[in-house]
Structures are given as structure tokens and as C-alpha cells.
C-alpha positions in Angstrom: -13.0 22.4 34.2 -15.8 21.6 32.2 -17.1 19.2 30.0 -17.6 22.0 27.4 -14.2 23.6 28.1 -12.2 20.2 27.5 -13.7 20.0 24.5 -12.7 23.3 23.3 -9.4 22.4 24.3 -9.0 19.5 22.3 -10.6 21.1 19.4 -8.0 23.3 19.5 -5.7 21.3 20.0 -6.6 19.0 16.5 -7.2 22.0 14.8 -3.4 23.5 15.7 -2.1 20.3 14.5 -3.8 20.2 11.4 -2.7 23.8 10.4 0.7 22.8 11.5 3.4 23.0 8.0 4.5 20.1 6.8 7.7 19.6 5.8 8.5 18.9 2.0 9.4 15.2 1.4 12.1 14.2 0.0 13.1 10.9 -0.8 17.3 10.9 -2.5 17.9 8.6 -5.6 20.3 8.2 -8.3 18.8 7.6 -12.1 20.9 5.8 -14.9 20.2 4.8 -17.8 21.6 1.2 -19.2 23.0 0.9 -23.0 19.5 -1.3 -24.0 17.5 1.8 -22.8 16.7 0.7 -19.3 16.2 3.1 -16.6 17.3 2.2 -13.3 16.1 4.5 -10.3 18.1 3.3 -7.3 17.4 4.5 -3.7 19.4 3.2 -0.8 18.4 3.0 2.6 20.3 0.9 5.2 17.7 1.2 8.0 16.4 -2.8 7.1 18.7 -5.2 6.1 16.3 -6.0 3.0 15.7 -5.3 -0.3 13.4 -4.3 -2.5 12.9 -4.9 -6.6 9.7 -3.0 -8.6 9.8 -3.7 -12.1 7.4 -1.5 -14.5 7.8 -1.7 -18.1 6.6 1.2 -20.4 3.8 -0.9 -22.3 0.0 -1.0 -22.4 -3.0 -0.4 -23.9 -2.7 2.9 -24.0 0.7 2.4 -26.2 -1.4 0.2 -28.7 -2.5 1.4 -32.2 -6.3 0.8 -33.2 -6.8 -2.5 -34.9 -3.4 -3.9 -33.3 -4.6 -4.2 -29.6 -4.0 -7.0 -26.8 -0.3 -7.4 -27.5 0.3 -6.1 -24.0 -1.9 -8.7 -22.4 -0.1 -11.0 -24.5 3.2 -10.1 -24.1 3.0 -9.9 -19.9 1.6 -13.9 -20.4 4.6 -14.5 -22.4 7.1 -12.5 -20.0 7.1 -15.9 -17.6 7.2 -18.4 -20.0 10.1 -20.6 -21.2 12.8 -18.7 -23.1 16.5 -19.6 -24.2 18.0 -19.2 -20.5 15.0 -20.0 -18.8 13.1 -23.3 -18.9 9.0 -23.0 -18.3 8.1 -21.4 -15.2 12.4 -21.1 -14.2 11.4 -17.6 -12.9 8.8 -18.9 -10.2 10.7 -21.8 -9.3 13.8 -19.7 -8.9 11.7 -17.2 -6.6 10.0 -19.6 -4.2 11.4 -21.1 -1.1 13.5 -17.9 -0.8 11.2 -16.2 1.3 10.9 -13.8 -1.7 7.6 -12.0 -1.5 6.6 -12.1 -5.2 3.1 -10.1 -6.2 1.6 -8.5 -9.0 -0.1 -5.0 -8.2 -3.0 -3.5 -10.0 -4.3 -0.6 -10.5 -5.6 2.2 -13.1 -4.7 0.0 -16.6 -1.4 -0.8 -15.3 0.3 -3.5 -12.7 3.6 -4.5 -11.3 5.5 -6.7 -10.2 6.9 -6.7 -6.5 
């Protein structure tokens, strides 16, 4: 067989693949909704014994009103700060040396905390 043949072949191959249906993914969860309004989306999967927290609160920039902006910003800064449970910086404290992977992602005007 040659060079030009193989080719072909592969090309094929790829291009069967490609054209090949996916199947529609589908990922199972259960949605509640807690008496201060919280929603909780739970999805369990016992494949790693490990698990996984995503906190996203329904704030922003977009949600401010002209001429009453930056309260977001503000309010995330304040979010880890002392309170009446928590002393200054409690929640970091209380997350390292736990081998708790603790990260904020951002992206498009919002971010979160995994």
C-alpha cells in the first residue's frame, strides 16, 4: 500500500469519527431550595472518595442600580472578614492545613469560589 492510500485511509478514518453521534449528556442532580432562599444543586458521585463545594451567589454588577455601584466588590471583601461567629480571617484558617484546595475562579464579570 501506498503512501497516498494510507492516507486516504486515515482520512477516512478521522473523518468517520467525527461524523460519528454523540450521545446526549446527562449529568443526574437533585435541586432544593432552603427556607432563607438558598438553592442547593446536589450531584453524587461515589467514583472518588472526595468532595467537592462551588459556592456562587446571585450578586454583581450587573444587579447594581446606576449611581449605587461597587457594593458587590465590596460586599465579596467583606464576605471573609470577621463576623459574630467568625473571628478575622476564621474562614482561611479553618481551610488550611486540611489539604482543602481553596481558589477563586474568574471569568466574564463573575467568580467563584472552589
Amino acid at each position: 500500500m501506498g503512501i497516498r492510500a494510507f492516507l486516504w485511509i486515515v482520512c477516512i478514518y478521522f473523518l468517520a469519527i467525527a461524523c460519528k453521534e454523540e450521545k446526549e449528556f446527562s449529568l443526574p442532580y437533585e435541586k432544593y431550595v432552603l427556607e432563607n432562599g438558598l438553592e442547593v444543586v446536589l450531584h453524587e458521585d461515589k467514583s472518588d472518595p472526595i468532595v467537592s463545594v462551588a459556592i456562587q451567589y446571585h450578586v454583581g454588577s450587573a444587579k447594581e442600580k446606576p449611581g449605587k455601584t461597587g457594593f458587590a466588590h465590596f460586599f465579596e471583601h467583606m464576605l471573609f472578614q470577621r463576623s459574630e461567629h467568625l473571628g478575622r480571617n476564621a474562614f482561611f484558617r479553618k481551610n488550611s492545613g486540611t489539604g482543602r484546595n481553596i481558589q477563586w475562579k474568574y471569568c466574564y464579570g463573575w467568580n467563584q469560589l472552589l
